[in-house]
C-alpha positions, -999 to +999 in steps of 0.1 A: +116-023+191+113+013+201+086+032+179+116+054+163+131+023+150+090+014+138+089+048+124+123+047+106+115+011+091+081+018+080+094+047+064+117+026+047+094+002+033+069+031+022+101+045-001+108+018-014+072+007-022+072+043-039+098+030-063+089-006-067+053+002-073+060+031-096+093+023-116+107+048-131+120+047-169+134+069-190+117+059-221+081+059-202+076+094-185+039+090-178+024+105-146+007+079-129-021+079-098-028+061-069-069+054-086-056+038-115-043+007-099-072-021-090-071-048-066-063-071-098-032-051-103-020-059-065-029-093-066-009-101-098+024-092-079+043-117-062+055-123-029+077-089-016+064-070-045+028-079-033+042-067+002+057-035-010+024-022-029+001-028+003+025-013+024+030+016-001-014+018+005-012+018+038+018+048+040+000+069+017-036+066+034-015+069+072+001+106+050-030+116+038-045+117+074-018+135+087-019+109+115+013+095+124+010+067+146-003+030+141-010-004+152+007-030+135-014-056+147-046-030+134-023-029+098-017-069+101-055-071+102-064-045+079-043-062+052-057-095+059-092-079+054-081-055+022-063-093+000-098-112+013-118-076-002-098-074-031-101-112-043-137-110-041-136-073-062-109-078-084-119-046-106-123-023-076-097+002-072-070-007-051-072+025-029-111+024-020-108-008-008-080-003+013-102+029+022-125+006+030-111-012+054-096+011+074-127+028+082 
């Protein structure tokens, strides 16, 4: 797969992890952030939806470096490492422990 295609998909899945993670409603206009959600929070989704939040974690944290380019075999890992983190710290916030384990 060429790394546009990469690109393009991963964008995808970071967009719609946006929306998934954060539904919007028009009876609950609350801001949320990134810090509120723990690793409890993750872990209580299901299957894609469980998918879709990581993925969302690692997008924002690849954004917020400004660095564009990844591993997937480095992500694959990393996510292994941030479920095994967050079942042992439940309460931690989602975000530092993907932090975490990104190094």
């Amino acid at each position: 797969m060429k790394l546009t295609s990469k690109m393009s998909f991963f964008g995808t899945v970071v967009f719609s992890a946006f929306f998934s993670f954060f539904p919007a409603s028009a009876q609950d206009n609350t801001d949320r952030t990134i810090e509120q959600y723990s690793c409890k929070d993750i872990l209580r989704e299901s299957g894609s939806n469980r998918e879709v939040a990581v993925a969302f974690l690692h997008g924002f944290l690849l954004g917020k470096s400004g660095i564009s380019k990844f591993n997937i075999g480095t992500m694959t890992k990393q996510t292994d490492d941030f479920v095994e983190r967050c079942l042992d710290n439940p309460s931690e916030k989602a975000v530092d422990v993907m932090t975490k384990v990104k190094g």
